[in-house]
N, C-alpha and C positions, 0 to 999 in steps of 0.2 A: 504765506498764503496757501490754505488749503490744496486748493484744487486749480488747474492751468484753465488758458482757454480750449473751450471746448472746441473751436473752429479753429484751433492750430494744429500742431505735426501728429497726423495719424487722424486726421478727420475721414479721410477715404476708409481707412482700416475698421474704424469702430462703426462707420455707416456700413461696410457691409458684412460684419459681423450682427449686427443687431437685423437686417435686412434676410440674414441666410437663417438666424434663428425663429423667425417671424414667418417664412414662407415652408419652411419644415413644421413647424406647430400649424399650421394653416392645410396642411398636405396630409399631416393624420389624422384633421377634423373632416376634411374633404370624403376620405377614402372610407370605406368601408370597418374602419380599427374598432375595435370597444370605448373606445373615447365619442366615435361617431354614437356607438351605438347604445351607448347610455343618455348622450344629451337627445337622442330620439326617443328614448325613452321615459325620459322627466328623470333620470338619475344621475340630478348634476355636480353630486361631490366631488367623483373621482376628476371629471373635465375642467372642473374650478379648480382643484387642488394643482392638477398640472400646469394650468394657467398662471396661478400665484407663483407653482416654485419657476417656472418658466420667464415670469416679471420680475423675481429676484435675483435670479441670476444675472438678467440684465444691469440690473441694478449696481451689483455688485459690479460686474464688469466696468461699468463705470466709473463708480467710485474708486475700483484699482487704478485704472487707467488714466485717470484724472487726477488722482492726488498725489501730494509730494510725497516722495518714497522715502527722504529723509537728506536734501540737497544741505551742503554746507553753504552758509549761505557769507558768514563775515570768520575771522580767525577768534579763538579763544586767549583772552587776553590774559589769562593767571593759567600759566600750566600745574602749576602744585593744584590750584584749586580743581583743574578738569582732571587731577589724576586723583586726587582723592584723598592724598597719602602726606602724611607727616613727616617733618624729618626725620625722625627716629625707623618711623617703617619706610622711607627711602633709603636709610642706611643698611637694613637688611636685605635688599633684593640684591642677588648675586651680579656683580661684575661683569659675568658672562654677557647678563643681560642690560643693557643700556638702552636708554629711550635716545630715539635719533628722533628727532623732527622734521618730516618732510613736508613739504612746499611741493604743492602741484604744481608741473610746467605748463600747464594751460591755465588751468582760473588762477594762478600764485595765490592760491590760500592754502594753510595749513591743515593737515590734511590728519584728524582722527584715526586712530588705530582701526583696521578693520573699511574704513572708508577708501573709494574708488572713483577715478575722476570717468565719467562715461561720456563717447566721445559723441553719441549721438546728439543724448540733452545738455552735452556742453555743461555739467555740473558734477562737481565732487557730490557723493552719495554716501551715508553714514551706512556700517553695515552691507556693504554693497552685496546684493547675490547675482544679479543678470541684466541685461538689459533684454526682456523679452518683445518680440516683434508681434505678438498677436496683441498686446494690451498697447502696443506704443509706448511704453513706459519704460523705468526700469523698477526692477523689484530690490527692495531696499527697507530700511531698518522699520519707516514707520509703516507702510503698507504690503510688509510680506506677510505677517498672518491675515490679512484681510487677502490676501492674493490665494494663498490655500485653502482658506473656507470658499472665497469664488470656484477652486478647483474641486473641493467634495460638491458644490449643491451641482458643478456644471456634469458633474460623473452622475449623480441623483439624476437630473435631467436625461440625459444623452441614455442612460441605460432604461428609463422607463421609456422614451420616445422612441429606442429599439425596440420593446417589447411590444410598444404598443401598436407600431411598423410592422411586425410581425404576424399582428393578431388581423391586419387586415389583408392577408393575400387571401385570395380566391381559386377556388380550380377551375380547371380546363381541362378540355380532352385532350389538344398536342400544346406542346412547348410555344409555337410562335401565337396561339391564342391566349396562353397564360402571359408572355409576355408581355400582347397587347393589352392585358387587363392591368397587368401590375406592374409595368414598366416605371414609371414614376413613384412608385412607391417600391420600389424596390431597387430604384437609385438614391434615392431617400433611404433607405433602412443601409445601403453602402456607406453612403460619407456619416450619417449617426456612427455607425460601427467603427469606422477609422478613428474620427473626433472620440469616441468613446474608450476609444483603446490609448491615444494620444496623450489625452489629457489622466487616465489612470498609470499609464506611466510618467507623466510630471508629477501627479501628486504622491506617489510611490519615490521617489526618489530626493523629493521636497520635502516628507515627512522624515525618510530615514537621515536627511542631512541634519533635520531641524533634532534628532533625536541625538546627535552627535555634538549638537552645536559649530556645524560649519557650513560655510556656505557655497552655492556651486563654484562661483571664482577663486575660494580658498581650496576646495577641494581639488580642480582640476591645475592650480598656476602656483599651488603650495610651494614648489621648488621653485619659481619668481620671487613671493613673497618675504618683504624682508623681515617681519617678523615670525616666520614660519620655517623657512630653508634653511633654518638649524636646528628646530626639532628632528626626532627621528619620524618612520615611517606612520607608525601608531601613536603620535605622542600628537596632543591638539592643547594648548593651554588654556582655549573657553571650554572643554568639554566640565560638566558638575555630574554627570550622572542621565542617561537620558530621562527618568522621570521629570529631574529637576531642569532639566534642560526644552523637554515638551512643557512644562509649568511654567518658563522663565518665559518660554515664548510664546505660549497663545493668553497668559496671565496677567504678566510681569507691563506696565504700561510706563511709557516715557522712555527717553533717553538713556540708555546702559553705559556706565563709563569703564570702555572694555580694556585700555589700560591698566584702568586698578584690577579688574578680575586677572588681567595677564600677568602682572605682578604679585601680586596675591599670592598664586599657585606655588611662586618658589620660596616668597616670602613667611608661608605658612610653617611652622615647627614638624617635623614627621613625627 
């Protein structure tokens, strides 16, 4: 199933995220901004335009936060057939490396390479990268490029809604008259600026992971992981190249069977 109920865990969180981006887009039509002062003026592209990428992001937002991020849901019944691999090219991957089969000690299902049982939604997650608290979700194989493109249009948004925050202070002769004018818009143009710095450092840090092919749990718990805490420092065995690596992932659609690419890498002739 797609998408969860919309009325379960993180109904608070998504109500008032959709409720904080509705009363700040409300707050620079209010004010004095060039978005005021175009629709007063019958020059309604630029206040439509914002409005649309404004209702997309919500959109987005949703759909991140609503759909299955990639939950294991039963075990895979033929391992040869989920690794990809022949006997012939099982017989060439090195010894070093052996497939162990792990068994979640919560849901007991057999648990994908690369997959993470997460304790909130109580489900193993293919590809697991996080469980983030602002979406309720976790971010996971089938909904993390959808969770980045949320992250550029929500950076698109929060930087024009600074700008446009901007364009409406007004002067005054002292400080506590200016304040009283721009008080609210210039608490407004405060939390845009934070959210706007926030969410450019997750997507800056989500891009350069997605560029390496790894993900924040792999990145940060690498010396937990069992199939990783024997590579060295710089050695990643999904890395292909970041070109091929940004292609595989904002491109590449469906289920990746990340054992074969892990064996692969040694199995391959130099």
């Amino acid at each position: 199933m797609m998408f969860k109920n919309v009325f379960g865990s993180g109904f608070l969180v998504r109500t008032a995220h959709v409720i904080l981006t509705w009363v700040i887009t409300l707050i620079l039509f209010l004010h004095d901004t060039d978005l005021r002062k175009q629709e007063e003026t019958g020059e309604l592209l630029v206040p439509i335009l914002f409005v649309l990428l404004v209702l997309i992001s919500v959109l987005l937002y949703f759909a991140v936060s609503l759909m299955d991020p990639g939950f294991v849901l039963s075990d895979d019944c033929d391992l040869q057939f989920t690794l990809g691999l022949t006997e012939e090219q099982q017989d060439m991957i090195p010894h070093t490396k052996t497939l162990r089969l792990r068994r979640c000690g919560h849901c007991l299902l057999q648990q994908p390479m690369r997959s993470k049982h997460c304790q909130t939604c109580q489900h193993c997650v293919r590809r697991y990268d996080h469980h983030c608290p602002w979406i309720e979700n976790c971010v996971g194989e089938r909904n993390h490029r959808w969770f980045v493109l949320y992250l550029v249009v929500q950076f698109i948004v929060l930087l024009w809604g600074l700008h446009m925050s901007w364009s409406g202070f007004s002067h005054a002769l002292t400080w506590q008259l200016w304040l009283k004018a721009n008080g609210v818009l210039l608490a407004t143009a405060a939390v845009v600026a934070v959210l706007c710095l926030t969410v450019l450092l997750l997507l800056g840090s989500h891009l350069y992971l997605v560029s390496l092919n790894t993900t924040t749990w792999e990145f940060m718990s690498r010396h937990r992981i069992s199939y990783l805490k024997h590579c060295g420092a710089d050695e990643n065995p999904f890395d292909r190249g970041a070109l091929r690596n940004l292609w595989g992932f904002f491109c590449v659609w469906g289920t990746v069977v990340w054992e074969q690419v892990y064996f692969r890498q040694d199995s391959d002739p130099i």
